[in-house]
N, C-alpha and C positions, 0 to 999 in steps of 0.2 A: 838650862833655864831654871832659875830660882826665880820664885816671884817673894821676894821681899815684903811690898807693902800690896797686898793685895784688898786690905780691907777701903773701906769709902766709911768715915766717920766726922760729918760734921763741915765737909767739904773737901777735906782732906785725904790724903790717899798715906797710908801707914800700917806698920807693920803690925802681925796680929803677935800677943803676948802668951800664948799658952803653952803649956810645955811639949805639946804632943807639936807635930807637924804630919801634912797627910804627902804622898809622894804621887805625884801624877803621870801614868802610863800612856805611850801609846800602844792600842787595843791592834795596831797591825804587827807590829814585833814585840810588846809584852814590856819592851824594854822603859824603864825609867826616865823620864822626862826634866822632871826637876820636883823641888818640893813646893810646898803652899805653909805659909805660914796660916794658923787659924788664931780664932777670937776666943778668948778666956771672957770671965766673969767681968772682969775690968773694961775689957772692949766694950762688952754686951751693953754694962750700964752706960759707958757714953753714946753707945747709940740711941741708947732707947732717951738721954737728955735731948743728944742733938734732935730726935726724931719731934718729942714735945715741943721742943720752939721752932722746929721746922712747921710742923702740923700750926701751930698760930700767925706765922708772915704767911704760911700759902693758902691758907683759909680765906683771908682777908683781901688776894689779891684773885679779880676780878678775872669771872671766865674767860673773856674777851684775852685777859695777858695771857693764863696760864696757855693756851691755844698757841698763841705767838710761839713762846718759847715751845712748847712742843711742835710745835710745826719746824720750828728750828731744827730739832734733835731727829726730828724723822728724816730731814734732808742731809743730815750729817751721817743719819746710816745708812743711806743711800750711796754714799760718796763712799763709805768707807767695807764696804759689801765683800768687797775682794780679801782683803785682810780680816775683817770678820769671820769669813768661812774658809778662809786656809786654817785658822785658830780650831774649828771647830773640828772640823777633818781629822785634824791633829791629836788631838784630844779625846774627840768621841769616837770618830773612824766612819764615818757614815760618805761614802762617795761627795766629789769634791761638788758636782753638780747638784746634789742634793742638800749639799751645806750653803751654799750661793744661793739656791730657793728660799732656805730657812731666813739665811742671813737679808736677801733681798727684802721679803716681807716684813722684817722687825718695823720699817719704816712706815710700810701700810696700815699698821696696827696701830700706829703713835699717830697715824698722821686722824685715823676713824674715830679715836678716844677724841683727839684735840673738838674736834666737831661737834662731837656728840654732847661733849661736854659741854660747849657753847648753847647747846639747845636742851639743858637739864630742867624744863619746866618744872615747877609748880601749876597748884593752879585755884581757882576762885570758887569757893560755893556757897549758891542762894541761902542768906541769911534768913532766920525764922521773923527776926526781930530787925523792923525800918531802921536804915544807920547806923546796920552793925554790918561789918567787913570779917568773914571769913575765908581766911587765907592756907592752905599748904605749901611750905618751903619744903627745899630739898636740900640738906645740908649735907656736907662730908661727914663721914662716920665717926674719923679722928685716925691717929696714929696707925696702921697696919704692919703686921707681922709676915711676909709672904714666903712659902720653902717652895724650889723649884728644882726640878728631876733635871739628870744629866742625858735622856733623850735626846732632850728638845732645849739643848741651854741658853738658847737667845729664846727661838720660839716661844715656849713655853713662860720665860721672867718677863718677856716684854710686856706681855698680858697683863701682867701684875701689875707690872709700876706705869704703862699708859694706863690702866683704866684707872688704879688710886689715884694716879697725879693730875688726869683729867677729872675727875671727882671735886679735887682739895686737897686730897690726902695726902701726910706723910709717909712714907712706906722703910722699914730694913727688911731688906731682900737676904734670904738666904740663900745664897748661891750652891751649886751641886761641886763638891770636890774634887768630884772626877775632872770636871771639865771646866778650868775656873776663868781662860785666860776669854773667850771669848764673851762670857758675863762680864767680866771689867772690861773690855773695849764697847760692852753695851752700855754700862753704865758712865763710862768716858762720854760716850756721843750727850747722852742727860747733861751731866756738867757744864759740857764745853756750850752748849746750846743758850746755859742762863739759868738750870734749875737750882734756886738759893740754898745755900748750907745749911744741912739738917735736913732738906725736904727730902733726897734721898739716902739711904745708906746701903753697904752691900759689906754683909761678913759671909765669912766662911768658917765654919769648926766641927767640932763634934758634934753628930747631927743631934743627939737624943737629950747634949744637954743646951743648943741653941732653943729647940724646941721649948721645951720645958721653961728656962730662964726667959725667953720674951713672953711667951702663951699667958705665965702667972702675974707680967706685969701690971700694974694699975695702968701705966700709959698706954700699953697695946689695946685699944677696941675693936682691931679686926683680925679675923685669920684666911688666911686665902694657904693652900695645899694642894699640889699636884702630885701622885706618890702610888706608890701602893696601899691595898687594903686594908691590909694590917697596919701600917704606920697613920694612916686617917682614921682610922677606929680610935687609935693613942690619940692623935692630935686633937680630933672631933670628940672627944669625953672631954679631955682637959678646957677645951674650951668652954666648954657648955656648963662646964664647973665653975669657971670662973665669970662665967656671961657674958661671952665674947664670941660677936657673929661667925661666923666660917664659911668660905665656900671650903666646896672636897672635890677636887677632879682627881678621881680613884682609877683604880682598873677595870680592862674589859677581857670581854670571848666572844667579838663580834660575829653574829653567823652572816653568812654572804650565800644567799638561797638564789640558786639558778633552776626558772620553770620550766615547761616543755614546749614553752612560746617564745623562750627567750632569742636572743641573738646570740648564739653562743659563743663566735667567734670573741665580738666585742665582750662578753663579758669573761672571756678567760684571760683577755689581754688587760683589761681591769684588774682582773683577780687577782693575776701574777705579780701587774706594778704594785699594789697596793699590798699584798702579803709579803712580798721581799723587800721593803721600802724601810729604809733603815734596819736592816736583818733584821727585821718585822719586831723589831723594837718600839712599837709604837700602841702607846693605848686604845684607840680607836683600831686597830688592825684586824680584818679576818683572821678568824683565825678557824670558826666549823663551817664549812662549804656543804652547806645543805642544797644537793642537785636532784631535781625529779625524773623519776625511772628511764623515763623516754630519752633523755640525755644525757645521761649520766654518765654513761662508755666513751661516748667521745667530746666530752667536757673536760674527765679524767687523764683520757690520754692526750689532749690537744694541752693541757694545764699543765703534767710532769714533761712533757717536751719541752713545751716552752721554758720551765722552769730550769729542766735539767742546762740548758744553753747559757744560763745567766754568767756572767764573768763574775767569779769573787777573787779578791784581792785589795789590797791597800787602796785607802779611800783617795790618795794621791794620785794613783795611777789615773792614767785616759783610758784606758778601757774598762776601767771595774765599774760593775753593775750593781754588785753587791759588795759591802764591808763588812769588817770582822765585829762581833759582838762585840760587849763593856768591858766586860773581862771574862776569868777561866772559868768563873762558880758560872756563868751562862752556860759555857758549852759542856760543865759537867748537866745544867739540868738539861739541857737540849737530848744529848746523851741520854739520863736517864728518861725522860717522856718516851721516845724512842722506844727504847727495849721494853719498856712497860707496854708499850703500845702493840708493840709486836707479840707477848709473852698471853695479852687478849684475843688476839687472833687477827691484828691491822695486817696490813702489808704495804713493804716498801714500796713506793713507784721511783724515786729518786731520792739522792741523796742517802743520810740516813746515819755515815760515818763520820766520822775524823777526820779534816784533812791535814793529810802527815805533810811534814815536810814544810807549812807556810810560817810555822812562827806564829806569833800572836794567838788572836785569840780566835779563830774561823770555827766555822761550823757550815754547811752545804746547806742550799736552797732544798728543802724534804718535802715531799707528797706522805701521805700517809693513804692510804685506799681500802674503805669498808671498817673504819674505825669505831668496834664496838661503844656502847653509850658508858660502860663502865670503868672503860681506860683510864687514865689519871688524865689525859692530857685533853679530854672531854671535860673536866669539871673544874681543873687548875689552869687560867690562863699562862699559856707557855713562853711568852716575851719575845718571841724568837724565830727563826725562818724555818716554822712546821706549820703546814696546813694540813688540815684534817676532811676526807672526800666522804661526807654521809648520803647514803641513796634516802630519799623519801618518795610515796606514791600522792599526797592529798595534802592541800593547803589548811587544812584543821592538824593532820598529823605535822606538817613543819613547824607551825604555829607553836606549837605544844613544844614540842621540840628545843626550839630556838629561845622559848622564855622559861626554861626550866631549870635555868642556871639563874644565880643573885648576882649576878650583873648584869646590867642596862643600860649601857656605854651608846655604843653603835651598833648598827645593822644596815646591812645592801641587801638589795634585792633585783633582780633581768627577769622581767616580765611585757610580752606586749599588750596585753589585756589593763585598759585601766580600772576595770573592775576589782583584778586582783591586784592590782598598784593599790587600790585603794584599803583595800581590806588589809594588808601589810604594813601600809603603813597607821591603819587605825589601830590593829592586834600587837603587834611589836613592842613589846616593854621594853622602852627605851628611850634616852633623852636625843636620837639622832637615828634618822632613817633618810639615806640615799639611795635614789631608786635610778637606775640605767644609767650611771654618770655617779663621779666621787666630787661628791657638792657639801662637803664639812671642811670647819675650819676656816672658811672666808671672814676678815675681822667685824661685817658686816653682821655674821651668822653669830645666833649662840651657838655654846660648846658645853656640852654636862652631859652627865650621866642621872638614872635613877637605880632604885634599891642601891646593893653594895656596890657601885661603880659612884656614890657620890652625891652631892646634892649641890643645886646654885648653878650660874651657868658662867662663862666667861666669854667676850668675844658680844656682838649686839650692842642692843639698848637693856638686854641683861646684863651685861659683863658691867655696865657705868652705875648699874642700880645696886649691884653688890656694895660698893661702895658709897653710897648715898644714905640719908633715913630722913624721912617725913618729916615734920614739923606743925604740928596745928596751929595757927595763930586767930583766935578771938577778939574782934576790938570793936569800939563802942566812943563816940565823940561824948564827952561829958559838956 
């Protein structure tokens, strides 16, 4: 597999000019894929032209159309679900069934912006002065910049470019290198659906100097950034330098606090889907399992049994339950969390090693059990399929606990008390709290983090306002 022309500039599908090229793995055998041409400086400035006269024909056309056409493009990802998430599989490694979820929903997402966007009020307010019309519009922002993680490669872009292009917006999408092929069959379905030349583009290159070259344009007025913390701290300064809005969906260390009322059954079968889901590659993921005293022993060992049972193997197979990480620097830090973990005083319940012998890039579903608060893998989100078993006695102590890190992604909680539902979900520093059930993420919902996990939300009638701004209009009959 070589992809040639992988870039989208201008409506066109063409090959990227820069001297480097990136080589794309699959994450089950390690082995070489093909390569990706990327976007040099030359690219970069035709997209950001096409994107300016993209952002003026899409502006000007009427909610009502741009709906159409997106309601198009959502019925084309539907249709094309099957081959989108073999792509992704491929690529990212994350089981076939879990890639068919992702790929399914890209449509649900297009199809929520299309709507929402139809209903982007403004609205009217009581003038001081007889005969005078006081109006608020909601205009598109203008041209968007968006970079999107190799997680989540449909998931996570689709966000971007439904809610800019239900906005008005133009958008260049910077796709993830790791994973390029099924961004361009996302990007295909947009096209083929009627979205006009220039209104979307998609490159790929070197991440720090794509960033950097759109960020400082005059044309770019928006930043949208899914990523890690450090690389949104770079992004989110440069923007704010140049006066260019941002959303940040950053990183987390979601805790998943199980009480002494809980159902414990139900939530360790939670616990387990949602920790090893995508070899818990996923920003929102548990990752500190705060259990209270009274259940603790058998939360723990009903949680590494289950866990140790999990099938991992190539995200192709029918039986795997779990896939192999992004690549090898995962399962070195996997690896070091681990023995740092252990050298505090943690202890293995499963997992924990290397698995010899598969190729690629594996790492074992791992419990970690009574992991002191000063381990590394208590403060450094671990990306990765390690959960951490903390005892707590009082709902002041977990509190404290659970918000004592600079992230604010997400947080679960199993409680049948709705007293304590409540109190959890008012104390929780965080932009997302699911409580007995995993209720994020629906394109209905927003998605954001607070403190260092982020700011802005995506997904809602937030995700469509990211892209929107006000407008005052005063008027007066002469």
């Amino acid at each position: 597999m070589t992809l040639n022309t992988p870039l989208l500039i201008d409506g066109e599908w063409r090959a990227g000019r820069h001297a480097q090229r990136a080589t794309v793995r699959d994450p089950a055998t390690g082995e070489a894929l093909g390569e990706l041409g990327l976007a040099d400086e030359r690219d970069m400035e035709l997209a950001l032209a096409a994107a300016r006269r993209g952002f003026e024909v899409w502006r000007k056309t009427s909610a009502y159309d741009r709906a159409k056409v997106l309601g198009r493009a959502a019925d084309l990802l539907r249709e094309r679900t099957d081959t989108i998430a073999a792509l992704i599989t491929r690529e990212q490694g994350k089981p076939l069934a879990e890639a068919r979820l992702e790929a399914a929903s890209a449509g649900d997402h297009v199809d929520w912006y299309a709507e929402e966007g139809r209903r982007a009020y403004g609205r009217l307010i009581p003038p001081r002065q007889r005969g005078a019309r006081q109006v608020v519009l909601r205009e598109p922002v203008g041209p968007v910049a968006a970079f999107s993680p190799w997680n989540f490669p449909v998931g996570q872009l689709v966000r971007k470019i439904a809610g800019a292009l239900a906005a008005g917006c133009s958008i260049i999408a910077k796709g993830p290198e790791e994973t390029p092929s099924s961004c361009i069959e996302l990007c295909r379905a947009f096209r083929d659906a009627g979205v006009p030349d220039g209104v979307l583009n998609l490159l790929f290159g070197v991440p720090a100097e794509v960033s950097s070259f759109l960020i400082r344009s005059d044309v770019i007025r928006k930043v949208s950034f899914t990523g890690s913390v450090p690389v949104g701290r770079a992004l989110g300064a440069l923007a704010a330098q140049h006066l260019k809005r941002c959303t940040l969906e950053l990183g987390g260390h979601a805790p998943f606090i199980v009480c002494d009322d809980a159902d414990v059954d139900a939530a360790v079968a939670l616990g387990v889907g949602l920790k090893y889901r995508n070899a818990g590659q996923v920003c929102a993921s548990p990752t500190r399992f705060f259990v209270q005293s009274g259940v603790y022993d058998a939360f723990v060992d009903a949680f590494s049994n289950r866990a140790a049972r999990l099938v991992t193997g190539s995200g192709a197979a029918a039986d795997t339950q779990m896939g192999p990480l992004a690549h090898a620097r995962r399962v070195d830090a996997m690896a070091s969390f681990v023995e740092d973990a252990q050298s505090a005083g943690a202890s293995v319940r499963t997992g924990g090693g290397r698995l010899d012998g598969k190729g690629g890039f594996f790492y074992p579903p791992t419990v970690l059990a009574d992991v002191p608060d000063h381990a590394r893998v208590m403060r450094d989100e671990p990306f990765g399929p390690i959960a951490t078993m903390l005892r707590f006695d009082t709902l002041d102590e977990v509190l404290a606990r659970a918000n004592a890190l600079p992230y604010g992604l997400a947080a679960f909680a199993f409680t049948r008390s709705i007293s304590t539902a409540t109190r959890l979900a008012d104390d929780l520093e965080c932009g997302m709290v699911s409580i007995n059930h995993f209720g994020l993420a629906a394109p209905e919902t927003p998605f954001g983090g607070v403190k260092d996990s982020g700011y802005g939300s995506e997904g809602g009638s937030e995700g469509l306002d990211a892209y929107l701004q006000p407008k005052f209009v005063s008027q007066i009959g002469l």
